[in-house]
N, C-alpha and C positions, 0 to 999 in steps of 0.2 A: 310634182309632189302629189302623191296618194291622196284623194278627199278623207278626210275624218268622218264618220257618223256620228249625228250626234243625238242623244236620245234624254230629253228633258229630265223625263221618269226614272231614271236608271239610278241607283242607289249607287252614291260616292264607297268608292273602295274606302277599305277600312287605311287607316296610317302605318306603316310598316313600325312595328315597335324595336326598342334597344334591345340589342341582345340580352340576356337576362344570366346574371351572375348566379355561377352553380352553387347551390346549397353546400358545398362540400369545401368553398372559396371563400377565404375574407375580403377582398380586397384585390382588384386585378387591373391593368392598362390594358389598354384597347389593343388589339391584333396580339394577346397572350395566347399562346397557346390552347388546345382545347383541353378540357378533363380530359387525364386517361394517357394523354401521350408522351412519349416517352422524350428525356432531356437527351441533347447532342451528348457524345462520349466526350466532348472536351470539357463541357461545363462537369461531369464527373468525375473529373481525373483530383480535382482538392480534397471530395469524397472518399476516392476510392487509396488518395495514399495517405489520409487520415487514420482510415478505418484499418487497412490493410498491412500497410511497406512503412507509418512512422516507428513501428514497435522496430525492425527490422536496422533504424541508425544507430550505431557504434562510431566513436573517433576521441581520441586522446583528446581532450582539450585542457588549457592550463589559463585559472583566471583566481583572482584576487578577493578577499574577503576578511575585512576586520577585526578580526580573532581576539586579538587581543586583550580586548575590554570582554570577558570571559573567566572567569576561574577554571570551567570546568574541562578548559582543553589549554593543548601545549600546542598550538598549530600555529605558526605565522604568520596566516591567511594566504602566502601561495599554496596554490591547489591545483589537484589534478584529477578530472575526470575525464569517464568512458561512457556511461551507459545512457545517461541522462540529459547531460548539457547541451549534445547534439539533437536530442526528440525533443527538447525545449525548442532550440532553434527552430525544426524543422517545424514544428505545432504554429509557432507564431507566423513563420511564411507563409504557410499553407492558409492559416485564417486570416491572415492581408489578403489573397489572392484568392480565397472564397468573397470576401466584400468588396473587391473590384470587380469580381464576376457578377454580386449581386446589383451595383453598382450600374455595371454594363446593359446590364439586363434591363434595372429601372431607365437605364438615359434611351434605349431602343426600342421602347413600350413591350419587351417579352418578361417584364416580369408579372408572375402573380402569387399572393400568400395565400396559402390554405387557413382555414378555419382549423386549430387547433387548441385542445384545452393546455395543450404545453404553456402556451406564450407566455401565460399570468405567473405561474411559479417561478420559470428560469429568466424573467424581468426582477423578479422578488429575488432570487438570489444573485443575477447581477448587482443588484442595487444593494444588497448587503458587502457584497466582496468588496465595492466599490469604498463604501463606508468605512471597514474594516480596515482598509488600508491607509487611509485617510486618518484614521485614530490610531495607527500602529508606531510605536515607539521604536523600530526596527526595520524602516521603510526599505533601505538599499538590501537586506533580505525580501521584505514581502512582496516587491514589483517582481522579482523572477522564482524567487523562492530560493528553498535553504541547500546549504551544502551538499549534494549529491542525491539532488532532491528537485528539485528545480519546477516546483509545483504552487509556485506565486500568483499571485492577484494576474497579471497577461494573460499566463495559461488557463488560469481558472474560467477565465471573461472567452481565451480562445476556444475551450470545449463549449458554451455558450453558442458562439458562433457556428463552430460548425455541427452542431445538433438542433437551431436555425435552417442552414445552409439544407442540412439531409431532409428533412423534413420537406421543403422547399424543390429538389431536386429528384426525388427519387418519386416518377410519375407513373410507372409501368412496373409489368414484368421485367424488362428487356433491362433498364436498369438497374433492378434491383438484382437480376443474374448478373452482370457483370461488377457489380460490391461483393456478390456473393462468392464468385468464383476468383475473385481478385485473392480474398482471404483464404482463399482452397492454394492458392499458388503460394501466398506465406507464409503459410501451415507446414505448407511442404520443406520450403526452406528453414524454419524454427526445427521442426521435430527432426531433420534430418544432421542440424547443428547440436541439438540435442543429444543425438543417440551417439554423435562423433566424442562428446562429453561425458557419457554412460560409460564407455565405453576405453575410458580416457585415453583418448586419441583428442582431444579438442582442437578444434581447428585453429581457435582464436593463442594457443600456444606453435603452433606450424608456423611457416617462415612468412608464406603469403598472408596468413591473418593476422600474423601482427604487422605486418606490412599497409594495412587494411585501417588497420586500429591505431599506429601510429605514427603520424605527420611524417616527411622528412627534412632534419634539419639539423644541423650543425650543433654539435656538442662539444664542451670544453675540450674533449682529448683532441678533437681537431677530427675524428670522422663523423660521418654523419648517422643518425638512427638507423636507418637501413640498414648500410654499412655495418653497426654495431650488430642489427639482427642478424644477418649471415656469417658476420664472425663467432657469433654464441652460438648457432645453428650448428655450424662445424664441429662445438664442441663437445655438442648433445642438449647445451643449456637454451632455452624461451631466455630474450631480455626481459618478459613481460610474467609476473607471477602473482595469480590472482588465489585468493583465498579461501576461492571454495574446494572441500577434496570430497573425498571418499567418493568419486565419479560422481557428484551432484548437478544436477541440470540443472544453468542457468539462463540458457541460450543469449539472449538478446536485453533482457529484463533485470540485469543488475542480482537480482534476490531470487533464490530457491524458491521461493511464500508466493512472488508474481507466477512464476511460471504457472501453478496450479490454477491460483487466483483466475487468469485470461482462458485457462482451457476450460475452466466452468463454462464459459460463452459457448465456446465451439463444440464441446462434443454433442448436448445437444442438439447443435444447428445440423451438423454434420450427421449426426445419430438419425433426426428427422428425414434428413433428404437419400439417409441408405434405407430407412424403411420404403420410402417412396418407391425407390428403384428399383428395389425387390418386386414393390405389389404391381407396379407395372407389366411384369413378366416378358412377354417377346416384344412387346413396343421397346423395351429399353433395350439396347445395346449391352450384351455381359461382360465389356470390359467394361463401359459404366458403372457395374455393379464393385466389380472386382475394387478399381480404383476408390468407389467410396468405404470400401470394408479395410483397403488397405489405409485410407486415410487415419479412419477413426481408431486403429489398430495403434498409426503411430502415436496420435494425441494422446492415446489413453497411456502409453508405454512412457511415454514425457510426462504425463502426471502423477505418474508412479516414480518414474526417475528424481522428480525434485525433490521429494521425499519430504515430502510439505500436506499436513494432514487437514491445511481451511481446505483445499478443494473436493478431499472428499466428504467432507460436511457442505459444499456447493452441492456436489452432484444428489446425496443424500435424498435434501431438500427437493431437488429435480423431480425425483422417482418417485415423492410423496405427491406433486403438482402434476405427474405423469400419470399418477394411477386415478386419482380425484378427474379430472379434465377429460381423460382419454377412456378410463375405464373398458368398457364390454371390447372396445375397437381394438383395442390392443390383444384381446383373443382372437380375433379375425385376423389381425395380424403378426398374429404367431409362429411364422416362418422368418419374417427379416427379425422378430422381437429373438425368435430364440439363435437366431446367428450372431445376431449383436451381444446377447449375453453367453455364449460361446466364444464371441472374440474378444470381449472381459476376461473369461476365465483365466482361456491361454496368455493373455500379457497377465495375468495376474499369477500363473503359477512360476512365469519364468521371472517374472521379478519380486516372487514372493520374498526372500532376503534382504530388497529392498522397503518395500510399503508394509509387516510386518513388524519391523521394529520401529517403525513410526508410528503406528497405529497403537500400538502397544505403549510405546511412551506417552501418546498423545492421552489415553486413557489413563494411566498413570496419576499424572498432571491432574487431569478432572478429579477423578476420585481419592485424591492427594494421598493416594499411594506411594511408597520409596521407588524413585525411578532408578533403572539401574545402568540409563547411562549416564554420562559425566555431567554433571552439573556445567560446568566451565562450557564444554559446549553446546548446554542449551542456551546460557549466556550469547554465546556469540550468534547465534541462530536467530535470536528472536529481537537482540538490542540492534545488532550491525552500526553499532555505535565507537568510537574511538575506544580502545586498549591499551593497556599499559602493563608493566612489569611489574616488581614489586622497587619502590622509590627509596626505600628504608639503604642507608649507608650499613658497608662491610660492619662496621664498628657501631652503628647503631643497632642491628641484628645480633651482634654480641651478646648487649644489653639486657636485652630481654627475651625470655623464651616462656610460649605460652602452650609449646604441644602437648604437656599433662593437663593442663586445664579443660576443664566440661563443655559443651557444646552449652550454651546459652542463648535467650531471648534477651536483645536490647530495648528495651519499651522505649527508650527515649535515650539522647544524650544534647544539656541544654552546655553553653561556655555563658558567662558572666563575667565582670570585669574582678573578681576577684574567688570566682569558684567554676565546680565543673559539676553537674549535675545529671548523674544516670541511675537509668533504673532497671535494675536485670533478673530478670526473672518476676516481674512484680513489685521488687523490692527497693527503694528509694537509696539513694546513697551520694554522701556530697562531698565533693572534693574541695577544704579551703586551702586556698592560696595564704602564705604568709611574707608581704615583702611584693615588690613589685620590681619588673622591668630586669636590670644582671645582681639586684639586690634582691636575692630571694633568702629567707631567713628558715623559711620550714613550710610541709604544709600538713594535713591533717584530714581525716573522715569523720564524717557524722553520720547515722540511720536518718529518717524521716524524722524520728521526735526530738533531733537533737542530739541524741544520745551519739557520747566519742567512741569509736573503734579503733580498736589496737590494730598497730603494726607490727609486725615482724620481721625484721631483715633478713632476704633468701640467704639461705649457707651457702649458695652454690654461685649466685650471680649480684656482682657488685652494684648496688644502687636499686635493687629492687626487693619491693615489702610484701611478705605475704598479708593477706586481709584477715586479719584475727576474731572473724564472724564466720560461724553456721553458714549465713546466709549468701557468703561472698566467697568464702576460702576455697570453695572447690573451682569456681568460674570464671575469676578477676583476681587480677595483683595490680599494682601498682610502683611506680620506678620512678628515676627521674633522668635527665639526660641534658647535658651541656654540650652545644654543636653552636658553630659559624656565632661566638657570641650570646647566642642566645638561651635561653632556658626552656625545659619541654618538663615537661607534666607527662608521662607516657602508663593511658590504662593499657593494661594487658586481659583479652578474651582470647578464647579458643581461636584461630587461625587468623587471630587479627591484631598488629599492636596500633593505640589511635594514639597518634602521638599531638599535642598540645603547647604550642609555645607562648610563653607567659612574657606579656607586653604592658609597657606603660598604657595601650590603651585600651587592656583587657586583655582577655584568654581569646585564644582561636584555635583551630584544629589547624594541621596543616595537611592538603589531600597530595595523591601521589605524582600533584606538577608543582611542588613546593610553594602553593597559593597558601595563605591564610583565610580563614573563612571562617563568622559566628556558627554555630549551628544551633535549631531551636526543634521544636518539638511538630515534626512535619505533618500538617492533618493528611487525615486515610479516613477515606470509609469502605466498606468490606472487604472479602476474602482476609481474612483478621488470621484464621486457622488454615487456609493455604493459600498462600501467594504467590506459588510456583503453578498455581493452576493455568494452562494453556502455554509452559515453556516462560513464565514467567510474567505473564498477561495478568493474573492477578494484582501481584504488586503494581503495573503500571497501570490499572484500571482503578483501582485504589488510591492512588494518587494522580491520576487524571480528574473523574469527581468531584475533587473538591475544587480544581481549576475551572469548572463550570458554571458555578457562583458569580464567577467577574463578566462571563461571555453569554447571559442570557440574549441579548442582545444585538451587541457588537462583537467582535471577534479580536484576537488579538491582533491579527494582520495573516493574509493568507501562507499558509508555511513557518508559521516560526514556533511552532509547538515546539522544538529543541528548545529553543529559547525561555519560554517562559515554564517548561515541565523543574521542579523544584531538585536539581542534579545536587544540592546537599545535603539530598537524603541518603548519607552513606549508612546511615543505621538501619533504614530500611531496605535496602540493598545489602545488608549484613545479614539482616532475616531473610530473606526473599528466596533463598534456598535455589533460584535459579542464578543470582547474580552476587550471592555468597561472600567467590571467592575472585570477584572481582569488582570492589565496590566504588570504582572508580568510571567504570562503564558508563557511557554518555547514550542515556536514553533519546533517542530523536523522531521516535515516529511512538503514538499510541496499539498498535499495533488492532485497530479497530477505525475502518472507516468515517463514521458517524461521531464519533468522540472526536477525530482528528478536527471535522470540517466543525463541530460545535466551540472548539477552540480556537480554533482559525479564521473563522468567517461567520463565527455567530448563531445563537439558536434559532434565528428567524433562518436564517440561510437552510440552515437543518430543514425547520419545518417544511420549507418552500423543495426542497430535493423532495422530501418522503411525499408530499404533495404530488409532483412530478413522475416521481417514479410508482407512486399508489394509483394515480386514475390511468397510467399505458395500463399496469397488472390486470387491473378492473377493467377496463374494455376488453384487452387480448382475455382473460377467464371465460367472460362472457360472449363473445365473437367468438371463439376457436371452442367452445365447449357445445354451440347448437351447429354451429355451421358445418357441410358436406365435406367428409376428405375422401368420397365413392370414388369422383372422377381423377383422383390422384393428381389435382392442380399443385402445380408446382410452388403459388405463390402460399396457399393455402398451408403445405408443411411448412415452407420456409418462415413465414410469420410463427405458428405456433414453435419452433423449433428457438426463434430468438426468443418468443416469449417466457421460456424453460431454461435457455440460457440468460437470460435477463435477473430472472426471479434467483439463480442457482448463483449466480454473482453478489448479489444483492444478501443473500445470505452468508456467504461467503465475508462478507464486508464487517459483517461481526467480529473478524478475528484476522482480517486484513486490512492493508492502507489503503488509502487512494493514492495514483503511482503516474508521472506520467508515463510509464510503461505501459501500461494496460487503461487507461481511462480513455484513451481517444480511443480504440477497440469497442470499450466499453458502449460509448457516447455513439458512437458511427452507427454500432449498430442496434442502439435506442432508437435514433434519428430514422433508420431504415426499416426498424418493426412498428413505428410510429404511421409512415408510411404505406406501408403493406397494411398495417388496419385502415386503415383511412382508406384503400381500393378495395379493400376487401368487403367494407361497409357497403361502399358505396353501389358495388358490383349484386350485393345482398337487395339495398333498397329499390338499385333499380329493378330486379326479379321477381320483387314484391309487388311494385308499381304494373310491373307489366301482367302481372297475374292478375 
C-alpha cells in the first residue's frame, strides 16, 4: 500500500456542496435531468397527440341522456354523435397517461417542476371547476359535458393536466420541433379533408369515410352498416347526411366557427417559421421553403372555405400585435413578408365568392344593416341548436292567417292564471280570460288604463277578431281555437300565431313540442336596437348578462349553459331578427368564450384563465420584443409565432366557444410557448451572466 503524506499545516479541502437547484426549477428529485435537455420521444407522445392528432378523432357513437325533464326539446335522450364524444374519450386517456407518466417519473426520481407563474391561476380554476360541479344541479351533464358538446368538469380538469404535463416536458429545441412538426403533419391532413369538402367531393360522405365514421354492426333489416354503405354507394346515395352545404369546411371540428377559430393558432406559427426559411437563404433547403408556403397557402384557403368571419377578426388582431412587436424587422424582412401577402392575395382572389359574402354579412350584422341573406340561415349558423318545422295542425293553420298584418316589436308577453299580457310596439294590451278550464264563457282586451277594446269578427276567417284600436289593428288579431279538448286563446302577429291553452291552473303558451309553459318578461341588457348583431350574438349576449348575476362566483356546472340559457324567450327570439322565424331554436352555446366559462365554472374561474393567459402575453410581449431573431434561431420564431397565434385566438374567443375541438390545440400549444419562454429566458440570462 502506497505511504500517505501527511502535512499538519495543510488546509482541509473545502466540503463538496449539494448540487444547487436551477433558478429556473421549483422543485426537483435527485439524478433529474439537467436544465436544457431534452425529454425521451416516449414521454412526448400524450403531448404530441394532445396538441396535434386529438382534433383529428371522428366515430359514430350512440349514448343516452335525460331529455325528458326539458320543455325545450322533443329528443328521447338516445343520441348520436360523430365529432366530439370520441375527442372527449380520447382527451381523458391521454390525461390518465400523461399522470402515470408523471407518476413514473416521480416513483424513478426523473421528475422535476419548473418554476412557473402558470401554477397559481390553473390550481384557482381547477378548484373552481371542481366547486361548480359539486353545486351543479345537473351533475350526469356536468361530469362529461352537454349534448354534442362534451366539454364537462373531466375535460376541463384534463386541459389542466396536460398544460401541467407540456410545461413539464417540453425541455429543448429537439422537443419542442417534433410538437411542432407533429401539427405540420395534421395540418396537412385537416386542410387536405378540407379542400375535398370545398370542393364537394367530401371524403367523410365516400364509402371508405363513412366506413371510418361508422361502427359495424347489425341493423334491424338484418345487414350490417357497412353492408348498408355499399348498397347506398351503388345507388349514388352517402347512408350518412350531414348539414353542412354550400361546400362549407368542416373538416374534423363539428362547426364551420371551429375551423377558423384553430387556424387563428397556426397560421401564425406557420407564417413565422416560412419567414425564417426565407431569411435563411442557402442554409435552408428550397423545398423547405416551398413546403412551408404551400402549407400556409392551404390553411389560409381553409379559413376562407369555412366561411366563418371570428377568424378573421383572430388574425386582424395578429397583424395589429405583428406590427407593435416586430415593427422596423418586418422591413428587413420584406421578402418572405411580401410572399406571404402574395400568397393571401392569390387564395383570397380564388376564393373571393366565398369570404366576401361573409365579410359582407358579418358587417351587416355590426352596423345593424338589412342583411341580405336569409335570416333562417343565419339562424342555423350561429344557434346549431335543435330545429323544428312549424307544429300548428292542418286545421289549426286554417284558423288563422296573420300574412296582412305588420312586422311588429313584442316588448313582452306575460300568461297569468286568468289573462295574457303583451305589449307591441310600446303599447300595453291585456287579454282577459272569462270562464276557466272547457268552460270558457268569453274573453275580452283592455289598454294599459283599463280601458275596453273592441272586437271585430274577421269576415273572412271563422273565430277570429280583428283589434278595434289604432294601436293594434294593423299588427295583432286575436282568435280562439278548440283542439284535443282543450281551449287556446290564439294571438296573431306578423309571421307568428302564439297559441295559449287555457287550464284550470292557468294560461300557458304551448311551444312547437306541444309543452305548455308560463312565459314572463325575460331580463336583456343591451343590443335593445340590434340583436341580430354578430348573426345573432346580440340577442344571446343580451340574455347571457343577466345569467351572470347568479355565477359571480360559482358556476352553474361545467357545460350546462344549454341548460340554464332562458329557451322561453320565444318573444325575444321573435325579435331577434336572426332567429325570427324560428322561435323554437335551442340556444346551447354563448357563442363567446368567456361568457360561456363565466357561466359554467364561475367568475373566479374567468378571472383566474385571464390571469393565466395575461402574464404568458406579458412575458412573450416583453421577451420577443427585445430579444435577437439576427441568427434566424428556430426556437426564437417558433415562440414568438405561438405567441401571435395565442393572442389571435384569444381574441377570437370573443365571438367563439370553447370547444373540445380546438382547446387541446389551444392548451398544447400555451403549454409549449410557456416552455420556449421559459429557454428562451433562461438562454437570455445565462448570456447576460457570461458577459
Amino acid at each position: 500500500m502506497a505511504n500517505r503524506s501527511k502535512n499538519k499545516h495543510a488546509k482541509p479541502e473545502p466540503a463538496q456542496r449539494s448540487p444547487q437547484l436551477p433558478q429556473s426549477r421549483l422543485w426537483a428529485m435527485s439524478h433529474a435531468p439537467a436544465p436544457g435537455s431534452d425529454s425521451y420521444l416516449v414521454q412526448l407522445l400524450p403531448a404530441v397527440f394532445f396538441t396535434a392528432f386529438l382534433i383529428l378523432l371522428v366515430r359514430m357513437v350512440s349514448y343516452s341522456r335525460p331529455m325528458d325533464q326539458f320543455f325545450w326539446t322533443m329528443s328521447d335522450g338516445e343520441l348520436t354523435d360523430f365529432f366530439s364524444y370520441a375527442k372527449m374519450v380520447g382527451l381523458l386517456l391521454c390525461a390518465g397517461i400523461a399522470l402515470l407518466m408523471l407518476l413514473f417519473r416521480f416513483c424513478t426520481q426523473s421528475l422535476y417542476l419548473k418554476r412557473s407563474y402558470a401554477y397559481i391561476p390553473m390550481a384557482v380554476y381547477c378548484t373552481f371547476v371542481v366547486l361548480s360541479y359539486f353545486a351543479c344541479e345537473y351533475k350526469e351533464f356536468s361530469l362529461l359535458g352537454y349534448n354534442e358538446r362534451f366539454e364537462g368538469t373531466l375535460p376541463l380538469l384534463a386541459y389542466m393536466v396536460m398544460l401541467f404535463f407540456l410545461i413539464n416536458t417540453i425541455d429543448g429545441e429537439r422537443s419542442a420541433r417534433i410538437l411542432v412538426y407533429s401539427l405540420v403533419a395534421s395540418s396537412v391532413i385537416l386542410s387536405l379533408l378540407g379542400i375535398s369538402q370545398a370542393l364537394d367531393c367530401d371524403f367523410f360522405r365516400t364509402t371508405l369515410g363513412q366506413k371510418l365514421l361508422v361502427p359495424n354492426f347489425m341493423l334491424n333489416s338484418g345487414s350490417t352498416t357497412w353492408q348498408t354503405i355499399d348498397a347506398m354507394a351503388k345507388e349514388g346515395e352517402p347512408l350518412l347526411s350531414f348539414t353542412f352545404t354550400n361546400k362549407e369546411i368542416y373538416q374534423t371540428v363539428y362547426n364551420i366557427n371551429y375551423v377558423s377559430f384553430y387556424l387563428t393558432l397556426l397560421i401564425p406559427l406557420f407564417g413565422m417559421l416560412f419567414i425564417r426559411s426565407v431569411n435563411r437563404g442557402a442554409q435552408e433547403p428550397l423545398w423547405k421553403k416551398i413546403g412551408w408556403g404551400i402549407l400556409v397557402s392551404l390553411i389560409v384557403y381553409n379559413l376562407i372555405g369555412s366561411a366563418s368571419s371570428g377568424g378573421f377578426l383572430g388574425l386582424a388582431a395578429v397583424g395589429l400585435l405583428g406590427l407593435l412587436l416586430l415593427n422596423k424587422r418586418l422591413l428587413r424582412w420584406w421578402k418572405p413578408v411580401a410572399i406571404l401577402l402574395l400568397i393571401v392575395l392569390l387564395v383570397c382572389a380564388i376564393t373571393l365568392n366565398r369570404w366576401l359574402p361573409e365579410l359582407s354579412s358579418a358587417a351587416r350584422s355590426v352596423l345593424n344593416l338589412p342583411n341580405l341573406a336569409d335570416t333562417a340561415q343565419d339562424s342555423a349558423d350561429i344557434a346549431d341548436g335543435e330545429t323544428t318545422g312549424n307544429p300548428k295542425t292542418d286545421a289549426e293553420a286554417d284558423e288563422v292567417t296573420n300574412s296582412f298584418l305588420k312586422p311588429c316589436y313584442l316588448d313582452y308577453i306575460v300568461t297569468g292564471d286568468t289573462f295574457i299580457e303583451v305589449s307591441i310596439d310600446g303599447e300595453p294590451l291585456t287579454i282577459h280570460i272569462n270562464g276557466s278550464g272547457d268552460q270558457i264563457d268569453s274573453f275580452s282586451l283592455t289598454d294599459a288604463d283599463g280601458n275596453d277594446i273592441a272586437l271585430k269578427p274577421s269576415p273572412t276567417q271563422y273565430g277570429t277578431y280583428e283589434i278595434g284600436d289604432d294601436r293594434f289593428r294593423e299588427t295583432a288579431n286575436v282568435a280562439y281555437s278548440f283542439h284535443d279538448s282543450v281551449y287556446y286563446i290564439v294571438l296573431g302577429t306578423y309571421g307568428e300565431d302564439w297559441y295559449f291553452p287555457v287550464t284550470e291552473d292557468g294560461i300557458f303558451y304551448r311551444n312547437a313540442f306541444g309543452n305548455w309553459i308560463p312565459l314572463h318578461d325575460v331580463p336583456h341588457i343591451g343590443w335593445e336596437n340590434n340583436q341580430s348583431f354578430g348573426s345573432g350574438r346580440g340577442y344571446i349576449w343580451s340574455r347571457t348578462l343577466p345569467m351572470m348575476k347568479q355565477t359571480l362566483l360559482l358556476g352553474h356546472g361545467a357545460d350546462t349553459y344549454c341548460l340554464y340559457f332562458p329557451h322561453e324567450d320565444y318573444v325575444g327570439k321573435y325579435n331577434s331578427g336572426s332567429f325570427s322565424y324560428n322561435i323554437d331554436i335551442v340556444v346551447d352555446k354563448p357563442h363567446n368564450m368567456y361568457l360561456g366559462t363565466f357561466i359554467n365554472t364561475g367568475g373566479i374561474s374567468v378571472a383566474a384563465l385571464l390571469a393565466l393567459f395575461g402574464l404568458y402575453l406579458a412575458q412573450s410581449i416583453r421577451l420577443y420584443a427585445k430579444i435577437s431573431y439576427e441568427d434566424n434561431d428556430w426556437l426564437v420564431f417558433t415562440g414568438a409565432g405561438i405567441t401571435f397565434g395565442i393572442f389571435g385566438f384569444l381574441v377570437s374567443g370573443l365571438v367563439n366557444d370553447s370547444s373540445i375541438s380546438v382547446m387541446p390545440m389551444f392548451y398544447g400549444l400555451l403549454g409549449t410557448g410557456i416552455a420556449v419562454n421559459g429557454l428562451l429566458a433562461q438562454r437570455m440570462k445565462t448570456a447576460g451572466d457570461a458577459v
